[in-house]
C-alpha positions as CSV (number, residue, x, y, z in Angstrom):
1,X,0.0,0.0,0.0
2,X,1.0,3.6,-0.5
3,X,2.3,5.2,2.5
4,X,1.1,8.7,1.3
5,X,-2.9,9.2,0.8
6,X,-5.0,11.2,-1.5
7,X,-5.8,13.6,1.6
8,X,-2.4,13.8,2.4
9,X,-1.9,15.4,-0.8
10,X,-5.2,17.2,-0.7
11,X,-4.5,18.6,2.8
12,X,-0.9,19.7,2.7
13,X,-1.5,21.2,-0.9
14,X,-4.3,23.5,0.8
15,X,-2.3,24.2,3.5
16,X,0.5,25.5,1.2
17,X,-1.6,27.5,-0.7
18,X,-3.8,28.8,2.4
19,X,-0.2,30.0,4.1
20,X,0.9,31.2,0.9
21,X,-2.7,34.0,0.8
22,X,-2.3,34.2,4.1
23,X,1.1,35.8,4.0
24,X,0.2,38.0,1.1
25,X,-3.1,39.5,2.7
26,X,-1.1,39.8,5.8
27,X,1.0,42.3,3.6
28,X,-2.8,44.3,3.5
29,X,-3.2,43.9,7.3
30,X,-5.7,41.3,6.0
31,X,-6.8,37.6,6.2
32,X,-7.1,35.1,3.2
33,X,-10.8,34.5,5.0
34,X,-11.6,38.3,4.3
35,X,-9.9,38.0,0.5
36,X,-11.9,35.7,-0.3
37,X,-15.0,36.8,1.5
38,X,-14.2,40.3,-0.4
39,X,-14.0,38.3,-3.8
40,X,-17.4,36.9,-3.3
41,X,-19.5,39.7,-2.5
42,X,-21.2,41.4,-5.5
43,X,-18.9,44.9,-5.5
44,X,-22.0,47.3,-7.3
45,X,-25.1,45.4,-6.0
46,X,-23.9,43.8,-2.7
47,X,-24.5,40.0,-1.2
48,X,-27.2,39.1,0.6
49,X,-25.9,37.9,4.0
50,X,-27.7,34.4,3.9
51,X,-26.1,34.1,0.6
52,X,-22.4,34.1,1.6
53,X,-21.8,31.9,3.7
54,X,-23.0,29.0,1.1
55,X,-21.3,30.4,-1.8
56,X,-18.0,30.5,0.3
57,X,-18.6,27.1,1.8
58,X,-18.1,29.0,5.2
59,X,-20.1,28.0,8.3
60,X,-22.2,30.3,10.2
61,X,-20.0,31.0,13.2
62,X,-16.9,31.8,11.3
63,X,-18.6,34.2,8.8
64,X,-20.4,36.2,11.3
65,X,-16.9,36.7,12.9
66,X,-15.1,37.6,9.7
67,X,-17.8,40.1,8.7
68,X,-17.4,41.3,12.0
69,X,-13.8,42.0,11.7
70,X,-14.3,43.1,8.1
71,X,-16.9,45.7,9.0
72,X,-14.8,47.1,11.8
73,X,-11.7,48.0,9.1
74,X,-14.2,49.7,7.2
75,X,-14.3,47.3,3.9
76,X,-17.8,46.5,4.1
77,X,-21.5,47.7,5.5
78,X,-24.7,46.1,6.4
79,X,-27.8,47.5,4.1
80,X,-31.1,46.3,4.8
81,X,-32.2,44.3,1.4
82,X,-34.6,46.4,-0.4
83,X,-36.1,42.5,-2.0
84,X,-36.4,41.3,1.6
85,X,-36.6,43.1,4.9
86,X,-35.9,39.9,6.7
87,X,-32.1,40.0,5.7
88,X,-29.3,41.9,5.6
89,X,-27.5,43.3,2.1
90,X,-23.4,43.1,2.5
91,X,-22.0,45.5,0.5
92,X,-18.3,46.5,0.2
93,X,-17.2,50.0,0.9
94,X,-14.4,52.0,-1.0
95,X,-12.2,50.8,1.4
96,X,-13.7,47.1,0.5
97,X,-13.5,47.7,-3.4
98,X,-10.0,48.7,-3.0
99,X,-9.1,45.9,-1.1
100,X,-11.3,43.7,-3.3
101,X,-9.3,44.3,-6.2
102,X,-6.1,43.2,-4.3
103,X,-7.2,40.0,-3.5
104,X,-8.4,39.2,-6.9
105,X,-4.9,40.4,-8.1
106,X,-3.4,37.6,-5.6
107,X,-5.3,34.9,-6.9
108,X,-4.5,35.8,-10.4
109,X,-1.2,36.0,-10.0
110,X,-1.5,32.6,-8.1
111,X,-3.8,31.1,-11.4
112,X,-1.3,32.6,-14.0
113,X,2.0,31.0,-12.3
114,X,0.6,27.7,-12.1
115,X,-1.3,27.8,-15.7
116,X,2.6,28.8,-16.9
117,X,4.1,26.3,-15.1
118,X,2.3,23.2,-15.8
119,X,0.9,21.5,-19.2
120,X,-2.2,22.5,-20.0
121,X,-3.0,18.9,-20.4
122,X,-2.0,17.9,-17.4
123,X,-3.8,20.6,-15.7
124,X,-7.2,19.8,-17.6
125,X,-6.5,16.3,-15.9
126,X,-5.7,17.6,-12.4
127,X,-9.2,19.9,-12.8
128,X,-11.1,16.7,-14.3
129,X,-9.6,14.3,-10.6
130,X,-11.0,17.2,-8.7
131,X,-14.3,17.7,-9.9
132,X,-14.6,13.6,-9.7
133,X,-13.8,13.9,-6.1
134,X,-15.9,16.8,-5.2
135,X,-18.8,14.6,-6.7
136,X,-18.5,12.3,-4.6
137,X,-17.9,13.8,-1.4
138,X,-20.4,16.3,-2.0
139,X,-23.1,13.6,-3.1
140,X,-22.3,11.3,-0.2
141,X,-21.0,8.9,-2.8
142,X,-18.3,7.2,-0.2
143,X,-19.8,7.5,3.1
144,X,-24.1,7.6,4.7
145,X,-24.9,5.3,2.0
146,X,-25.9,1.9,1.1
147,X,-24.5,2.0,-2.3
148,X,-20.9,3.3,-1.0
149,X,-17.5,3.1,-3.1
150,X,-15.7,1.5,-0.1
C-alpha cells in the first residue's frame, strides 16, 4: 500500500496554498478569509448575508466573525435588502472595493504562475480528478450510503 494518501496530498497542498494567501493579505493587514469573502461579494449590487456563507462554503459562526472584523476596518456595510426586509445586504465599501481588487490580483497572479508552469494537459486532468472527487464527497457517494465506493 502507499504510505502517502490522497488527503495527504489534498491537505498539505491546501495548507500550502492557504499559508501562501495568508502571507500575502497579511501584507494588507488582512486575512485570506476576508480575500476571499471580499472576492465573493457582488462589488455594485452587494451580497445578501444568507447568501455568503454557502457560496463561500463557510459556516455560520466563522462568517459572522469575519464580517465582524471586516466591518470594523471599514471594507464593508450592512444595508437592509430592499427584496427582503428579513435579511441583511453586505456591501463592500471604497475601502472594501480597494481591497477587493487586491485580492483578486493575488489569486490571479496565483492562477497565472501555475497555468505557466504546468501542461495544459496535465492541468485539464488535475481539474477533471478534482471535480470527480468533489462529486463524490459532496453527493455522499463514499460514506451515509448503502451503495458506498468503499
Amino acid at each position: 500500500m502507499n504510505d502517502v494518501t490522497i488527503d495527504y496530498w489534498l491537505r498539505s497542498t491546501w495548507m500550502a496554498v492557504s499559508k501562501m494567501y495568508n502571507e500575502e493579505a497579511q501584507k494588507k493587514g488582512s486575512t485570506m478569509a476576508t480575500g476571499f469573502a471580499l472576492i465573493s461579494i457582488d462589488p455594485e449590487e452587494g451580497t445578501p448575508s444568507t447568501a455568503l456563507g454557502p457560496k463561500m462554503g463557510m459556516e455560520a459562526t466563522s462568517l459572522s466573525r469575519t464580517l465582524k472584523n471586516m466591518e470594523e476596518k471599514g471594507l464593508i456595510e450592512r444595508k437592509p435588502n430592499p427584496e427582503d426586509g428579513r435579511s441583511v445586504l453586505i456591501c463592500l465599501t471604497e475601502f472594501g472595493v480597494e481591497m477587493r481588487e487586491y485580492s483578486k490580483e493575488v489569486v490571479f497572479k496565483f492562477d497565472t504562475a501555475i497555468r505557466n508552469t504546468i501542461d495544459p494537459q496535465k492541468l485539464e486532468i488535475f481539474i477533471e480528478v478534482f471535480q470527480i472527487i468533489n462529486d463524490l464527497v459532496s453527493n455522499k457517494k463514499i460514506y451515509k450510503q448503502k451503495n458506498s465506493l468503499i
